[in-house]
TORDRENKOL-339947 format. One record per residue (C-alpha): residue number from 1; y, x, z. Coordinates in Angstrom, 3 decimals. Each point is the difference from the previous one (the first is absolute). Layout:
REM residues N
+-----+----------+----------+----------+
: seq :       py :       px :       pz :
+-----+----------+----------+----------+
: NUM :        Y :        X :        Z :
...
+-----+----------+----------+----------+
//
This chain:
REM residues 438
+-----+----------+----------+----------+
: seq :       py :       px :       pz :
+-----+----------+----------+----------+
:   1 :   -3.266 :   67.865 :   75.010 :
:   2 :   -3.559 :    0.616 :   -0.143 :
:   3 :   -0.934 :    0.507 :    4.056 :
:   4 :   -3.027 :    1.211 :    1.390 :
:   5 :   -0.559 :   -1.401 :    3.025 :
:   6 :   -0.182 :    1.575 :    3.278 :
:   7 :   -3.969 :    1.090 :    0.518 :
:   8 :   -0.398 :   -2.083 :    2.958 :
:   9 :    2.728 :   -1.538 :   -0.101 :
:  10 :   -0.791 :   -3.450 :   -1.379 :
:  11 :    1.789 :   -3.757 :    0.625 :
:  12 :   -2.159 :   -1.055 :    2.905 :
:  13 :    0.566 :    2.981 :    1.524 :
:  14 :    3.663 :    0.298 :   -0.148 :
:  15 :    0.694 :   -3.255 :    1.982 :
:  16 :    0.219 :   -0.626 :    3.703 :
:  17 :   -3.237 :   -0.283 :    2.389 :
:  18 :    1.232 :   -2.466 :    1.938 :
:  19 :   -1.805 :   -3.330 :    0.497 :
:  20 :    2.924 :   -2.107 :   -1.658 :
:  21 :    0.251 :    2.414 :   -2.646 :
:  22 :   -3.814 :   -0.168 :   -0.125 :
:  23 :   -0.088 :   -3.549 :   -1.044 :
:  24 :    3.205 :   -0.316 :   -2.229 :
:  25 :   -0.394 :    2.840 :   -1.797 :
:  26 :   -1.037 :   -1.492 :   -3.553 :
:  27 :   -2.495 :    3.200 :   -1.058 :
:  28 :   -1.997 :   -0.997 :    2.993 :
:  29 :   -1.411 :   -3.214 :   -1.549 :
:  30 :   -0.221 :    1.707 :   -3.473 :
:  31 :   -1.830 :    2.617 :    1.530 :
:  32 :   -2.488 :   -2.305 :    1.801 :
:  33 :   -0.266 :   -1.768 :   -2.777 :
:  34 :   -0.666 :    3.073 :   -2.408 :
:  35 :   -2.745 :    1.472 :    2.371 :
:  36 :   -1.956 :   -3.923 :   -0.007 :
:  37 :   -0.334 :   -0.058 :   -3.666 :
:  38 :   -0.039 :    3.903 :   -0.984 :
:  39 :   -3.727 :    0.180 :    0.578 :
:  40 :   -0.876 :   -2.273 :   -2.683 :
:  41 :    2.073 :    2.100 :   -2.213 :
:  42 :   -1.614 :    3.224 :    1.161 :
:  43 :   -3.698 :   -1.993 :   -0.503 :
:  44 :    1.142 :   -0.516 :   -3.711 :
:  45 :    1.326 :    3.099 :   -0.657 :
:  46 :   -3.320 :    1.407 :    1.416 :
:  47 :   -2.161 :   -2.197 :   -2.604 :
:  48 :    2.278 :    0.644 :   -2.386 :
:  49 :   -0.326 :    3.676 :    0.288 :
:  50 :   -3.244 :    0.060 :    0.208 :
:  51 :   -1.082 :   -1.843 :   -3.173 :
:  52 :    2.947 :    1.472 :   -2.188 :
:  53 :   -1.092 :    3.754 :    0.786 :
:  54 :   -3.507 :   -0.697 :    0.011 :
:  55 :   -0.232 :   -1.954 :   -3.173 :
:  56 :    2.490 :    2.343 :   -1.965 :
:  57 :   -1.945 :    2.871 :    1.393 :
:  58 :   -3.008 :   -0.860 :   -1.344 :
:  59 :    1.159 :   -0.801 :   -3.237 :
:  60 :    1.367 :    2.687 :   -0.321 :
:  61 :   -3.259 :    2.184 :   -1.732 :
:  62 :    0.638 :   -2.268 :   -3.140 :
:  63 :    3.968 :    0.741 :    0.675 :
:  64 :    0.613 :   -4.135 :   -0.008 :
:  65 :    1.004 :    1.325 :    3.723 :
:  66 :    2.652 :    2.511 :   -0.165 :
:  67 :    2.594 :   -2.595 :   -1.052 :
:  68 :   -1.451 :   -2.492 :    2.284 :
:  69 :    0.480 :    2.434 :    2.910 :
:  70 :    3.550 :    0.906 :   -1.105 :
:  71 :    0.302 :   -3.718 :    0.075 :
:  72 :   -1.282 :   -0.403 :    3.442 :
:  73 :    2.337 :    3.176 :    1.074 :
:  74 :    3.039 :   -1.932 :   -1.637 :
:  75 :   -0.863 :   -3.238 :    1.925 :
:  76 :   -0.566 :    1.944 :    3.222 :
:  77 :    3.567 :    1.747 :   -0.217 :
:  78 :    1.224 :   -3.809 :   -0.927 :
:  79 :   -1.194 :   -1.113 :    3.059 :
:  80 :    1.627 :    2.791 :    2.261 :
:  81 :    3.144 :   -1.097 :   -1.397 :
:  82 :   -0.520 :   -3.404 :    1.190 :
:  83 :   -1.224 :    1.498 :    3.177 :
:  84 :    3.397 :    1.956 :    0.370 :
:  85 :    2.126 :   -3.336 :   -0.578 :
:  86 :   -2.511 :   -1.509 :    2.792 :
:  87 :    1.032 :    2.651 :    2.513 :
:  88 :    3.693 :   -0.893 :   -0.685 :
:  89 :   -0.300 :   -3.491 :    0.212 :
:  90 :   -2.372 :    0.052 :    3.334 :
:  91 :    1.085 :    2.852 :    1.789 :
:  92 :    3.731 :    1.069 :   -1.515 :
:  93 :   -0.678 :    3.478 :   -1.093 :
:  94 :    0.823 :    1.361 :   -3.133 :
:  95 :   -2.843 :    1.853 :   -2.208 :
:  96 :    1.236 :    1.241 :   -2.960 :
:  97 :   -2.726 :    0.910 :   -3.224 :
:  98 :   -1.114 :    3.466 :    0.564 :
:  99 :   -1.825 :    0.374 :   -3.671 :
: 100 :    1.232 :    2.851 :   -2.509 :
: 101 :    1.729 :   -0.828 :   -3.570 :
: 102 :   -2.113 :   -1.025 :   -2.349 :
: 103 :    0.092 :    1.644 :   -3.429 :
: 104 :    1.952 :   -1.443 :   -2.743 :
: 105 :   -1.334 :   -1.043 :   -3.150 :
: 106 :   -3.228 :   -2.075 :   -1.147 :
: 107 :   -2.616 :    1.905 :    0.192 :
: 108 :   -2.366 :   -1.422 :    3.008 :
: 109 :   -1.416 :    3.381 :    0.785 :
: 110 :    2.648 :    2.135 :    1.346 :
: 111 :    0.957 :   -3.146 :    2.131 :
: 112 :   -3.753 :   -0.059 :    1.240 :
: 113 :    0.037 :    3.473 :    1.358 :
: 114 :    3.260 :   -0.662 :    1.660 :
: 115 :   -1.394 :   -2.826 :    1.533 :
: 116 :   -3.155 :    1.534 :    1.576 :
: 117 :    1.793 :    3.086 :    0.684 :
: 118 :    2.303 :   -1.537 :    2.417 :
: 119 :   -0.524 :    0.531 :    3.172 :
: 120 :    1.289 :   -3.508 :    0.953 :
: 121 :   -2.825 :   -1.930 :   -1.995 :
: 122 :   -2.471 :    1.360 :    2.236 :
: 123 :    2.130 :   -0.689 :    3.282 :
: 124 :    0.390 :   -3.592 :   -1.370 :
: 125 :   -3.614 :   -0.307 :   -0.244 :
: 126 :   -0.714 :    1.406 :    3.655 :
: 127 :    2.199 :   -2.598 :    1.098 :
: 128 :   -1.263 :   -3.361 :   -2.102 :
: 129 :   -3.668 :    1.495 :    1.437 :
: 130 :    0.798 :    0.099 :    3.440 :
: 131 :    2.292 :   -2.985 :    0.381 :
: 132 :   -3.511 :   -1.953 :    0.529 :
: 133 :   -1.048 :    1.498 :    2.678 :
: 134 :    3.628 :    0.638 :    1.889 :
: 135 :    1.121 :   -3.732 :   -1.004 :
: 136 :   -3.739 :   -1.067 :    1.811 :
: 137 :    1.192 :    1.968 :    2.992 :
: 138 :    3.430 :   -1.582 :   -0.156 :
: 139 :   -1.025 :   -3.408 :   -0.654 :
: 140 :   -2.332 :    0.097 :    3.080 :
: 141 :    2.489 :    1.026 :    1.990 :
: 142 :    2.710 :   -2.291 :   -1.146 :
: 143 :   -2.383 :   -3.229 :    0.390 :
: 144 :   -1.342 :    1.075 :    3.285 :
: 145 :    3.455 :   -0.104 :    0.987 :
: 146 :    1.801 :   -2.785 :   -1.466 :
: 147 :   -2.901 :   -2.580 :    0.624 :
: 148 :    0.212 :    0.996 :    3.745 :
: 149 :    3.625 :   -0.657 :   -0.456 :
: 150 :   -0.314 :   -3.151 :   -2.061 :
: 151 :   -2.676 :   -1.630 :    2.413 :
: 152 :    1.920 :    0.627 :    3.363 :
: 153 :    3.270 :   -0.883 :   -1.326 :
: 154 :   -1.335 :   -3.824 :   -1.419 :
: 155 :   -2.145 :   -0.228 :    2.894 :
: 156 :    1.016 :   -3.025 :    1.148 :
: 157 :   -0.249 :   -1.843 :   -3.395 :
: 158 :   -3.681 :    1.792 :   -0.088 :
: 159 :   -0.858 :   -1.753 :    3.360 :
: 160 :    1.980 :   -2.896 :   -1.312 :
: 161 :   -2.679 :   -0.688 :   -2.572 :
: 162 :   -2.921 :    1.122 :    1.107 :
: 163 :    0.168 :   -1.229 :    3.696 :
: 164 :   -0.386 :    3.748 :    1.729 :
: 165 :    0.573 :    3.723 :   -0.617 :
: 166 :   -1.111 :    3.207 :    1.708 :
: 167 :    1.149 :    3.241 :   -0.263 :
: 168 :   -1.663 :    3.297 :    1.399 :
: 169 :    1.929 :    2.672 :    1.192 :
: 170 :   -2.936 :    3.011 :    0.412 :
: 171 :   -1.376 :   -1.498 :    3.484 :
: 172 :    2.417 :   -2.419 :    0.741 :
: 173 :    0.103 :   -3.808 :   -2.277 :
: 174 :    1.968 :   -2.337 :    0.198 :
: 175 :   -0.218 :   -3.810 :   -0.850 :
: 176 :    2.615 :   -2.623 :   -1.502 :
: 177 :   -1.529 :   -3.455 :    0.004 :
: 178 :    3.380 :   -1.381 :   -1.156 :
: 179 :    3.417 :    1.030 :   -1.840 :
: 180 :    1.763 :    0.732 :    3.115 :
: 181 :   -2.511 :    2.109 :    1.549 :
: 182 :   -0.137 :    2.170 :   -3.259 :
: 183 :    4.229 :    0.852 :    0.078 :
: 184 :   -0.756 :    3.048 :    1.802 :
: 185 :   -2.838 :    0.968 :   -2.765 :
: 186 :    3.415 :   -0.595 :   -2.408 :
: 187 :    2.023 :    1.750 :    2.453 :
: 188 :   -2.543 :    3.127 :   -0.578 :
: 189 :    0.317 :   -0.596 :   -3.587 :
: 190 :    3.444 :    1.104 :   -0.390 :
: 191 :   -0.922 :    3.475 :    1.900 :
: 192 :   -2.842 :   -0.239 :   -3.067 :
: 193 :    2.687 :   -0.502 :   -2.367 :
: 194 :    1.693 :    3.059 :    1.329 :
: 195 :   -3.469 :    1.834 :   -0.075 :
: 196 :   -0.475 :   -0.703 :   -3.649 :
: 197 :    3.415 :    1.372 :   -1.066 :
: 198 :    0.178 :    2.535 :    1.846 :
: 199 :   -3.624 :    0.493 :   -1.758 :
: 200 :    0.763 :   -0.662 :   -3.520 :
: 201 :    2.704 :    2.391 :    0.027 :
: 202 :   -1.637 :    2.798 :    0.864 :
: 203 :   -3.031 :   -0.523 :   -2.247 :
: 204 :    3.125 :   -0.900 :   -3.020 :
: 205 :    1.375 :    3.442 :    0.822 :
: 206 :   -3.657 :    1.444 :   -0.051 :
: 207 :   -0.740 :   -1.689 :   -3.317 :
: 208 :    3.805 :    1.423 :   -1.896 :
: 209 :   -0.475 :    3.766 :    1.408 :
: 210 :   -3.403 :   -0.369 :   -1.946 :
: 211 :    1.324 :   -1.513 :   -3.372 :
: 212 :    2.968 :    2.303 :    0.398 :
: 213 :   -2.137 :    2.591 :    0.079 :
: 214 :   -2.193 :   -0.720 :   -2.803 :
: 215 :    1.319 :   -2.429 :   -2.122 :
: 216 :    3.575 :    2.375 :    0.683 :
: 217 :    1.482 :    2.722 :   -1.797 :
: 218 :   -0.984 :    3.851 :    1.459 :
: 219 :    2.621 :    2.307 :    1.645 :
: 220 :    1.319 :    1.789 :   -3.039 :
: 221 :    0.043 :   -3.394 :   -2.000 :
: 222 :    2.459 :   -1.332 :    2.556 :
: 223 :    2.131 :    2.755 :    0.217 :
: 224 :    0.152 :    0.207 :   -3.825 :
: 225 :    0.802 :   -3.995 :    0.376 :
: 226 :    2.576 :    0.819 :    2.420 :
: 227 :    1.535 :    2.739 :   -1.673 :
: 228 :    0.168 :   -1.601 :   -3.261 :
: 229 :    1.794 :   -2.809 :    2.139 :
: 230 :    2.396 :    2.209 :    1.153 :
: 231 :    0.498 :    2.010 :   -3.516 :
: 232 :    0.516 :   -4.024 :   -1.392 :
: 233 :    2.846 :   -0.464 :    2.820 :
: 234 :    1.543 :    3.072 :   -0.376 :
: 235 :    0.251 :   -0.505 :   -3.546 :
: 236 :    2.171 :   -3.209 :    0.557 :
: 237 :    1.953 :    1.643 :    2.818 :
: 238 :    0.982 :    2.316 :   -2.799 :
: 239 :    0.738 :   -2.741 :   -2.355 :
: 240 :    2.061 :   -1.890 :    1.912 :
: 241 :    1.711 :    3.036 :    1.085 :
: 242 :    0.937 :    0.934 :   -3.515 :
: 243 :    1.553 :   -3.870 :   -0.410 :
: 244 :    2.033 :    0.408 :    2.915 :
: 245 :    1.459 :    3.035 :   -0.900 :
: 246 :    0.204 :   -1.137 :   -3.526 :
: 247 :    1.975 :   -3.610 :    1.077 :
: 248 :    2.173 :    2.577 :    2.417 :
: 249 :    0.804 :    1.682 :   -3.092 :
: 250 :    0.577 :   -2.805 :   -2.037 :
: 251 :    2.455 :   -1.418 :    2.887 :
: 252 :    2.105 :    3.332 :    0.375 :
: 253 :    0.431 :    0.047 :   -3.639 :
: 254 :    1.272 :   -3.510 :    0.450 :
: 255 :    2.421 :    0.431 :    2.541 :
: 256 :    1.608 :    2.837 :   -1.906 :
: 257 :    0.316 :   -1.892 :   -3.060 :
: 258 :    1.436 :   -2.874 :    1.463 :
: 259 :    1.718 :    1.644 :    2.545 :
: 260 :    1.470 :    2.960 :    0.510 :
: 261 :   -0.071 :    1.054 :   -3.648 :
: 262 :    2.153 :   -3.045 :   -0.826 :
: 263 :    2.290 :    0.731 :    2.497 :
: 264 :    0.529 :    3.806 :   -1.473 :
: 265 :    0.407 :   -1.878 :   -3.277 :
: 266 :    2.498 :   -1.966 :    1.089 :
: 267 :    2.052 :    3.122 :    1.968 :
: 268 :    0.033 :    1.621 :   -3.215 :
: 269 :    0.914 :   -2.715 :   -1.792 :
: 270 :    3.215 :   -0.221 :    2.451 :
: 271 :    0.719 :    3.326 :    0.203 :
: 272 :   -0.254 :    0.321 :   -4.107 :
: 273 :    2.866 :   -2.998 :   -0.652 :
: 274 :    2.290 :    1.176 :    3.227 :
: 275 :   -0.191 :    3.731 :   -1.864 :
: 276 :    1.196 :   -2.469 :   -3.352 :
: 277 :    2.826 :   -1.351 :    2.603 :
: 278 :    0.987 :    2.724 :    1.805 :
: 279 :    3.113 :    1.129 :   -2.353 :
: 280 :    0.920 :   -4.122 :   -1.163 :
: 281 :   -0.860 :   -1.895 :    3.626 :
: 282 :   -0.148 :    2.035 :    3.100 :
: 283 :   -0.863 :   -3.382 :    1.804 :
: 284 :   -2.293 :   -0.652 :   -1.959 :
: 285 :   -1.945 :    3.222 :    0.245 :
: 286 :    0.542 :   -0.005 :    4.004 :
: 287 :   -1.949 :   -3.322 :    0.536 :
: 288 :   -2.701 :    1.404 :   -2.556 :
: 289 :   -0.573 :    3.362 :    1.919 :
: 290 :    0.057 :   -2.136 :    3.363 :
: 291 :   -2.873 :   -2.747 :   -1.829 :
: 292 :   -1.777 :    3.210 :   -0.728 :
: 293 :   -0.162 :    1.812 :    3.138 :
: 294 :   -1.159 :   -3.686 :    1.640 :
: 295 :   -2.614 :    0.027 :   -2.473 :
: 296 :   -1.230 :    3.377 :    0.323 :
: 297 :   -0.151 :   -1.079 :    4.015 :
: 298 :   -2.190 :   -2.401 :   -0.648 :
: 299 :   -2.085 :    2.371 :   -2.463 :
: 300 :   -0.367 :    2.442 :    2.782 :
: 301 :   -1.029 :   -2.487 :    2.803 :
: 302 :   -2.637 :   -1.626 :   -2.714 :
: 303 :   -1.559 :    3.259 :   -0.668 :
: 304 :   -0.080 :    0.774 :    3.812 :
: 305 :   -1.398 :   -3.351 :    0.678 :
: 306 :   -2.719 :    0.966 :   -2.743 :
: 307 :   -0.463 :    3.158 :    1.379 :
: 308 :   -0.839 :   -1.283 :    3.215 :
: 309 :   -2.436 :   -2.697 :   -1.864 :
: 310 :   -1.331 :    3.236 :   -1.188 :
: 311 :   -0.466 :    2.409 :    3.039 :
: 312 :    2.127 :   -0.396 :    2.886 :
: 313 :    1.916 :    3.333 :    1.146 :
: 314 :   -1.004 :   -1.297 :    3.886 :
: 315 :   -3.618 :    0.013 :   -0.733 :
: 316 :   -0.046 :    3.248 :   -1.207 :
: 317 :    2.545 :    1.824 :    2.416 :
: 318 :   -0.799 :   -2.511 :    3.174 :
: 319 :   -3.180 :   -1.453 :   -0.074 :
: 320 :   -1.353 :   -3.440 :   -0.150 :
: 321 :    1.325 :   -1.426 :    3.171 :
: 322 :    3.656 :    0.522 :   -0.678 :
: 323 :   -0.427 :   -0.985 :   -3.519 :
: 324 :   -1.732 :   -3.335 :    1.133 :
: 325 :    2.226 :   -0.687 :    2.269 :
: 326 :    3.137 :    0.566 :   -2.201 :
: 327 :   -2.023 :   -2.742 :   -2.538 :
: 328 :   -0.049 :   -1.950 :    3.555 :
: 329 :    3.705 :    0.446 :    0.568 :
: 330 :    0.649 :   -1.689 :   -3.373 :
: 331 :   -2.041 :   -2.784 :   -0.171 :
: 332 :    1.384 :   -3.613 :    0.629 :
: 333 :   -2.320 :   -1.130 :    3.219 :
: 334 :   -0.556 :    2.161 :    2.894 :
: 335 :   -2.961 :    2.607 :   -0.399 :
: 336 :   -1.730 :    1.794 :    2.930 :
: 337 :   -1.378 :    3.361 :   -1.610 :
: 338 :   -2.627 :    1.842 :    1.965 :
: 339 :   -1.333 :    3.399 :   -1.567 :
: 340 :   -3.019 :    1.639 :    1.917 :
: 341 :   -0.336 :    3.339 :   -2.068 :
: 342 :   -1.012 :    3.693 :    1.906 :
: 343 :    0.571 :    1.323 :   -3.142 :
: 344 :    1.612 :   -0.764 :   -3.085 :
: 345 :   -2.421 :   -1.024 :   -2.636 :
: 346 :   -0.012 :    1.370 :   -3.620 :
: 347 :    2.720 :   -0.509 :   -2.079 :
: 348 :   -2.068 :   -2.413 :   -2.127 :
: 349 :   -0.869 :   -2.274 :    2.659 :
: 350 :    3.473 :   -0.157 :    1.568 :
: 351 :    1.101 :   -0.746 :   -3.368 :
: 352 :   -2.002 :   -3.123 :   -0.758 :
: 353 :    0.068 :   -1.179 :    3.916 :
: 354 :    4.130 :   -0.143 :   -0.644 :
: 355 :   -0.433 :   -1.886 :   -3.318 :
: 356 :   -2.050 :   -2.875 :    1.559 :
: 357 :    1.980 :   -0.344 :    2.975 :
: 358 :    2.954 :   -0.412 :   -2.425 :
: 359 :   -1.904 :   -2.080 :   -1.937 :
: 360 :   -1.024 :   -2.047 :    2.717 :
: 361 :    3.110 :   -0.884 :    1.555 :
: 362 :    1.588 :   -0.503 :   -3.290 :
: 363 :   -2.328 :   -3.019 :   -0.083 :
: 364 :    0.634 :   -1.037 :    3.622 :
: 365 :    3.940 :    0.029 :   -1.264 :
: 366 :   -1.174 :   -1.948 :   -3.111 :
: 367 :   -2.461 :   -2.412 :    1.231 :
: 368 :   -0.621 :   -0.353 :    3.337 :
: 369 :    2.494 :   -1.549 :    1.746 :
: 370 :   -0.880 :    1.961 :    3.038 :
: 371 :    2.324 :    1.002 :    2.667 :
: 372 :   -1.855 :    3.233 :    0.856 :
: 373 :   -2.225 :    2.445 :   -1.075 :
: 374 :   -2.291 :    2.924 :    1.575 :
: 375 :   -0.911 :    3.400 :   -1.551 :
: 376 :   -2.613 :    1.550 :    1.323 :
: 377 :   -1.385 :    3.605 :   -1.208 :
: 378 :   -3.096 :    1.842 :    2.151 :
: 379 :   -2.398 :    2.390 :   -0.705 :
: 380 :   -3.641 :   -1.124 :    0.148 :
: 381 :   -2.498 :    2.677 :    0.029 :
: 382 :    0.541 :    1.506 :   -3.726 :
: 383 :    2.195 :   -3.237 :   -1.135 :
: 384 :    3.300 :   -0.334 :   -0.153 :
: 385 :    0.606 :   -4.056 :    1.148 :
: 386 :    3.016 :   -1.820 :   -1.104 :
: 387 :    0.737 :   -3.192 :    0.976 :
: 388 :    3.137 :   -2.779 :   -0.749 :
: 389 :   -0.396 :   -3.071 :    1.509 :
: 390 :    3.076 :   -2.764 :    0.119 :
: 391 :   -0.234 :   -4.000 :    1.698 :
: 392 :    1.031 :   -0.934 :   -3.594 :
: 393 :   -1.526 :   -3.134 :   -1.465 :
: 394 :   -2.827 :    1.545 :   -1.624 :
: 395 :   -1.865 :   -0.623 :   -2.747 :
: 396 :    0.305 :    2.806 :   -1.843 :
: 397 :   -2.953 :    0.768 :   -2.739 :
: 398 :   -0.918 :    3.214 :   -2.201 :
: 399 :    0.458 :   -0.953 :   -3.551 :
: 400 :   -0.073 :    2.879 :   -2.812 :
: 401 :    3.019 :    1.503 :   -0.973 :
: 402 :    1.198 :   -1.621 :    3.305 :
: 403 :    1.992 :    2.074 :    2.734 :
: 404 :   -2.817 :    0.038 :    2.538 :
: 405 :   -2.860 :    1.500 :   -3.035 :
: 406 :    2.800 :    2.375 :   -0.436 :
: 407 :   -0.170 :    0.937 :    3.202 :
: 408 :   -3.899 :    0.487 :   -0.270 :
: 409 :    0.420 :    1.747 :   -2.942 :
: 410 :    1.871 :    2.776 :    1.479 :
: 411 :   -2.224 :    0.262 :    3.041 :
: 412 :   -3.126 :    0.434 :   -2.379 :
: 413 :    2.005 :    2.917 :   -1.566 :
: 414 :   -1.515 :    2.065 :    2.900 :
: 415 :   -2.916 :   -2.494 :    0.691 :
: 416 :    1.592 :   -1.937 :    2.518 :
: 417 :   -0.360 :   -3.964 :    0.493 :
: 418 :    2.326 :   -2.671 :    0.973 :
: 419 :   -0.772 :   -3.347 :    1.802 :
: 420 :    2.146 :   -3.116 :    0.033 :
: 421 :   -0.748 :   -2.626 :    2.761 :
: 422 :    2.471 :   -2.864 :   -0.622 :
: 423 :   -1.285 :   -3.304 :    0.777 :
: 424 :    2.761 :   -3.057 :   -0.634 :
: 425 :    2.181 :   -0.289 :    2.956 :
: 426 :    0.374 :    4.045 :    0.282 :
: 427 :   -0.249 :    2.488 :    1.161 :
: 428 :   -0.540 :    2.371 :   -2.205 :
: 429 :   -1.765 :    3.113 :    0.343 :
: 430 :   -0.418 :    2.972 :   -2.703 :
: 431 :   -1.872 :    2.721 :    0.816 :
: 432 :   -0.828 :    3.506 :   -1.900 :
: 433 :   -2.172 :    2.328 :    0.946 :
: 434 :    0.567 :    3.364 :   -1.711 :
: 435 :   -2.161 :    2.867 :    0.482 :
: 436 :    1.237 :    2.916 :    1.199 :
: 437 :   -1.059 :    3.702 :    1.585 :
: 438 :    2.034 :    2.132 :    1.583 :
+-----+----------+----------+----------+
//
């Protein structure tokens, strides 16, 4: 999905603070990095700029201009985008192309007016113009900070080679006429080190508010990128939906055919030649009538088994707690059910949360080789949480058409979600979270 993200809210800002974190934390370095070299970018953008507008625009009285500036305003856009793929690569957030469709078709003109229309073109410029002087800033600051770092922390190979080093400290110097006199200058280093990070992070965060800002889409672009996200996943939620219910279908059908309607088939097939008996071999008719009432037995307790495959009576008269624990009751390893509901949720939700426990601990019976299994179902603020988890072997992967996309498939009939955690050597954990509101 397309995410905007959070304003503020960027990579170097979403890790620890810590001084460990501080130096293993990869976006650090990039950052630094970034921020040493982004002022020559910023110089060339600036010289760039300046020529390309102030060439085109005075060409343009003999109109040799006006597509030389659109060219210029093409190139600038151009380079935001590179400058958006920067800001991911240095500093881990996310930008995503503010600019409005461009018309269809090949006439240059209408796509022209779109372009210098946009209000994005001009916020692109802003920000190529001013990265010279911000990156200046930046670049000052960043040197400043990792020289001092860099000199204290290979102090002693300084003194080393050049037979003495001092360093002043406001009123206070100090002098290292050889390598072991300058290990406390390297000692102070690493609090320089620390300095610098701690530096270079803020000034990274500093530098992605200000692209996100500009270089960013506006408020009612992102909500229209968010709910076009959310349109885009509902639509699939409803797709899938419509397979599940479709395969369900499909499967009920099945089991009739090959099931219970065969069975009826065959009871009136028995009942038809014991009638043709009935006057000639008594006998024989007797042990047809008793082959038919087995039969129709066994029809009845297929169609109740596929009635409960359909909706179980518990569910509905009971609740989910006695109906989970009656699916506990007959599975082949031990289950420990725990249901944490104040109310009962809707029918819908009770429905599907049955169907993938069932589902679930068919495949511990199948698969697992576990020798127990946990069912857990809580209510988490508007969610209803369910959770099977069994010591099996795992292993267990989502493939399509598979029992466990099944099982999301029926959970994004309501725009639910289901999680499977099950690394080789168990255990397994699936979890759906299904929302709900009383």
């Amino acid at each position: 999905m397309g995410e905007v993200s959070r304003a503020g809210a960027v990579g170097v800002a979403d890790g620890a603070w810590t001084p460990g974190a501080m130096v293993r934390a990869a976006v650090n370095w990039r950052a630094a990095i970034y921020l040493g070299v982004h002022f020559f970018f910023g110089l060339a953008y600036f010289i760039g700029l300046l020529v390309g507008i102030t060439v085109s625009g005075a060409l343009t009285v003999i109109w040799v201009g006006i597509p030389l500036l659109a060219g210029v305003m093409v190139l600038w856009r151009a380079v935001a985008m590179v400058e958006r793929r920067l800001a991911r690569l240095a500093f881990g957030v996310r930008i995503p192309d503010p600019y409005r469709p461009m018309p269809r078709g090949r006439n240059p003109f209408p796509k022209l007016k779109a372009l210098v229309l946009d209000p994005a073109t001009w916020k692109d410029l802003v920000y190529l113009a001013s990265t010279f002087p911000i990156g200046l800033a930046e670049f000052v600051v960043s040197a400043v900070a990792w020289s001092a770092t860099a000199m204290l922390l290979f102090s002693p190979a300084i003194v080393l080679g050049s037979g003495g080093m001092e360093v002043n400290f406001g009123p206070v110097s100090y002098w290292a006429g050889n390598p072991l006199e300058a290990l406390p200058m390297a000692a102070l280093g690493v609090v320089a080190l620390l300095v610098a990070l701690y530096v270079t992070r803020t000034i990274a965060i500093a530098h992605a508010l200000w692209a996100r800002l500009l270089l960013g889409p506006n408020r009612a672009q992102a909500e229209n990128r968010e709910l076009r996200a959310t349109t885009e996943r509902l639509q699939a939620s409803r797709a899938r939906g419509v397979d599940a219910v479709e395969f369900e279908r499909r499967r009920i059908e099945r089991d009739l055919h090959d099931g219970a309607q065969q069975r009826l088939l065959a009871v009136a097939m028995d009942i038809g030649r014991a009638r043709a008996k009935l006057d000639s071999d008594p006998e024989g008719a007797r042990d047809l009538i008793e082959q038919a009432h087995a039969g129709t037995r066994e029809a009845i307790q297929e169609l109740r088994d596929l009635a409960r495959g359909i909706y179980p009576a518990i569910l509905t008269d009971r609740g989910l707690d006695p109906a989970l624990s009656g699916l506990a009751g007959r599975a082949p390893v031990p289950v420990e059910v725990d249901v944490d509901l104040p109310e009962r949720p809707p029918a819908a939700v009770e429905s599907i949360a049955y169907f993938i426990v069932a589902e679930a601990l068919a495949n511990v019976a199948k698969y697992a080789r576990a020798t127990r299994a946990s069912v857990r179902v809580a209510r988490e603020d508007a969610w209803v949480v369910v959770e099977i988890a069994d010591n099996g072997v795992g292993g267990a992967v989502v493939r399509p058409s598979g029992g466990l996309a099944g099982l999301a498939d029926r959970a994004a009939t309501i725009d639910g979600m289901v999680l499977v955690d099950s690394p080789p050597g168990g255990p397994t954990i699936v979890r759906a979270d299904l929302p709900c509101t009383w």
